[in-house]
TORKOL-4160 file (C-alpha; in steps of 0.2 Angstrom, whole numbers, padded with zeros to 4 digits, m for minus):
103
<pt num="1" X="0242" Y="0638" Z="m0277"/>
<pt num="2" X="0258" Y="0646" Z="m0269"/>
<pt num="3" X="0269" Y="0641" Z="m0257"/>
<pt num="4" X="0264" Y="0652" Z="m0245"/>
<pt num="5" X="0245" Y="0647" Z="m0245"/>
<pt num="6" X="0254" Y="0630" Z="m0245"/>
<pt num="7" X="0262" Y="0635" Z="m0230"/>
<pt num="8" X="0247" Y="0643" Z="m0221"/>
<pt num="9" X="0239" Y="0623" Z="m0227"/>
<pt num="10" X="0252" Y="0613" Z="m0218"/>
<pt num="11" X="0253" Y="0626" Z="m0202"/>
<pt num="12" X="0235" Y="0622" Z="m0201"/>
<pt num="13" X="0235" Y="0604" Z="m0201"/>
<pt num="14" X="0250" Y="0603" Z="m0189"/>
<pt num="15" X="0240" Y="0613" Z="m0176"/>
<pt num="16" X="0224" Y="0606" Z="m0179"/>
<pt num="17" X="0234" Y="0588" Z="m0175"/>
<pt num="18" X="0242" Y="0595" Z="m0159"/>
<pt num="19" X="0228" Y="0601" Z="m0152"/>
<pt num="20" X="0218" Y="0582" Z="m0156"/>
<pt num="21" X="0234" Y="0574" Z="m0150"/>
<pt num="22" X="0230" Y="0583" Z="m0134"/>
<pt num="23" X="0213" Y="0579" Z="m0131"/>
<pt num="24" X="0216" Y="0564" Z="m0136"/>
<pt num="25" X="0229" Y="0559" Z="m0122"/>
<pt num="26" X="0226" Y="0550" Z="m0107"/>
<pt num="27" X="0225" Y="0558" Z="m0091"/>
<pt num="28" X="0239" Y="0548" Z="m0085"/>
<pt num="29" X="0252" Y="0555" Z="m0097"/>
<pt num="30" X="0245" Y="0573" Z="m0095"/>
<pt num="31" X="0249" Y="0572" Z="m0075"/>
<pt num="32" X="0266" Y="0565" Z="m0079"/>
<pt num="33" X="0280" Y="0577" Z="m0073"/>
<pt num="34" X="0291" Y="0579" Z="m0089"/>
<pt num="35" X="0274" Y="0584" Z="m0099"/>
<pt num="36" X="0272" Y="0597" Z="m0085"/>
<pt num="37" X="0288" Y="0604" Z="m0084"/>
<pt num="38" X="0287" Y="0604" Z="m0106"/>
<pt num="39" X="0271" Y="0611" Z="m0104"/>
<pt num="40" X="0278" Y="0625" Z="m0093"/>
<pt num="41" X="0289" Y="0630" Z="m0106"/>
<pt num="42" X="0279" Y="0632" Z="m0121"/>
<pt num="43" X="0275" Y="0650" Z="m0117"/>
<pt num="44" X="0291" Y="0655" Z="m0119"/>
<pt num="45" X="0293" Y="0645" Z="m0134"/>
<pt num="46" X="0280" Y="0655" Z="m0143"/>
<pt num="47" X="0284" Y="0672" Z="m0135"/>
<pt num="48" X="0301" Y="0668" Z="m0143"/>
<pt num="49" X="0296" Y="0664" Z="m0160"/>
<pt num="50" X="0285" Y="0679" Z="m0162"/>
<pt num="51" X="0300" Y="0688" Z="m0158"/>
<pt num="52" X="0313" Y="0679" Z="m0171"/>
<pt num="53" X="0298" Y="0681" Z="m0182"/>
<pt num="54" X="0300" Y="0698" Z="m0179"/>
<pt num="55" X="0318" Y="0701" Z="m0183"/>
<pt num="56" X="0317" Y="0694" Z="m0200"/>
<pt num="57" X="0313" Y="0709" Z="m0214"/>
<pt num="58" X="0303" Y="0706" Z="m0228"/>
<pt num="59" X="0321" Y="0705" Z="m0236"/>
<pt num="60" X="0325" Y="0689" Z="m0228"/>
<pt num="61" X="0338" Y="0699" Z="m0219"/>
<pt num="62" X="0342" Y="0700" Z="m0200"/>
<pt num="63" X="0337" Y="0717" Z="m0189"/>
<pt num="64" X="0333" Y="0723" Z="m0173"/>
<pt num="65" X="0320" Y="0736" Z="m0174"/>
<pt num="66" X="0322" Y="0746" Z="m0157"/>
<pt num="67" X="0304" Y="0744" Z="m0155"/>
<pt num="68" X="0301" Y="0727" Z="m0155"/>
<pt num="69" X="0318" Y="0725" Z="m0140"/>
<pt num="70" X="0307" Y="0738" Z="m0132"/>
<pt num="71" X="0291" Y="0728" Z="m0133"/>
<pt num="72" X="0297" Y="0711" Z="m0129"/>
<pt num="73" X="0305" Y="0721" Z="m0112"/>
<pt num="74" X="0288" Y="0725" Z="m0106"/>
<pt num="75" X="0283" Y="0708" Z="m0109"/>
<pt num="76" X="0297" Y="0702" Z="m0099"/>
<pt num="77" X="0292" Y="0714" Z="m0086"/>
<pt num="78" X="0273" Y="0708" Z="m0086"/>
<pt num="79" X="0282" Y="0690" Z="m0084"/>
<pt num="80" X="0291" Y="0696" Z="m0069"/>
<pt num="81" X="0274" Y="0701" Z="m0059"/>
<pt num="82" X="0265" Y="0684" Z="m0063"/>
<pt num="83" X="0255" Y="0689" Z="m0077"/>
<pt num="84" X="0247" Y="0676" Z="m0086"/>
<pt num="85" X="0252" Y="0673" Z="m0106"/>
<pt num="86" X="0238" Y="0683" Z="m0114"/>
<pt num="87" X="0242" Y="0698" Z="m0104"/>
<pt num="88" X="0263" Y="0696" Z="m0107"/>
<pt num="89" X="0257" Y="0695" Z="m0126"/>
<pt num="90" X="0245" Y="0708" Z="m0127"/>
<pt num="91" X="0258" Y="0719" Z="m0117"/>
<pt num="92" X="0271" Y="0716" Z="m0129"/>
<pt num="93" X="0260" Y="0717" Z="m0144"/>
<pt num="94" X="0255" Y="0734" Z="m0139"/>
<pt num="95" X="0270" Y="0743" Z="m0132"/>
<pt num="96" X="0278" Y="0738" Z="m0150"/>
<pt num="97" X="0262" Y="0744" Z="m0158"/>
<pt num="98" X="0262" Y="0759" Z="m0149"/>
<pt num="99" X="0279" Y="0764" Z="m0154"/>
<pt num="100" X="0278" Y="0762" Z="m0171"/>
<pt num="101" X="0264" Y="0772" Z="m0173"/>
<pt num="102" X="0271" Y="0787" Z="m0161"/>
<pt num="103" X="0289" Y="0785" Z="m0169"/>
């Protein structure tokens, strides 16, 4: 087994618990206000990650492909009109992809 399979394993798991930690919560910890004001973060936090995600080359070394900037811009954009989450991420996603297959 290798560690990144390994990895993928434990990624799994951890998700799988979040998610059944969530449905498992009561309603009255759900409407609190800190858990909404966390929860109103999280997309962020994940836009963020796919993008230091990003920046790391196979190499383990640090870059900044143009590209991505350029991409995470449009999602920041799509941010600023009030789109929801799955269009900033599809936004971003493809204005990257779109470059890197035209340049």
């Amino acid at each position: 087994m290798t560690a990144l399979l390994v990895a993928v394993v434990i990624a799994s798991l951890g998700s799988y618990a979040l998610k059944l930690a969530g449905v498992s919560l009561p309603e009255s910890v759900l409407a609190d206000p800190t858990v909404q004001r966390i929860a109103g973060f999280l997309p962020i936090a994940m836009l963020t990650a796919l993008v230091v995600v990003e920046l790391a080359d196979g190499g383990g070394r640090w870059s900044l492909d143009w590209r991505v900037a350029v991409g995470v811009a449009a999602g920041i954009i799509a941010l600023l009109f009030r789109a929801g989450v799955l269009v900033v991420f599809v936004v971003a996603v493809t204005v990257t992809a779109l470059l890197r297959l035209l340049v």
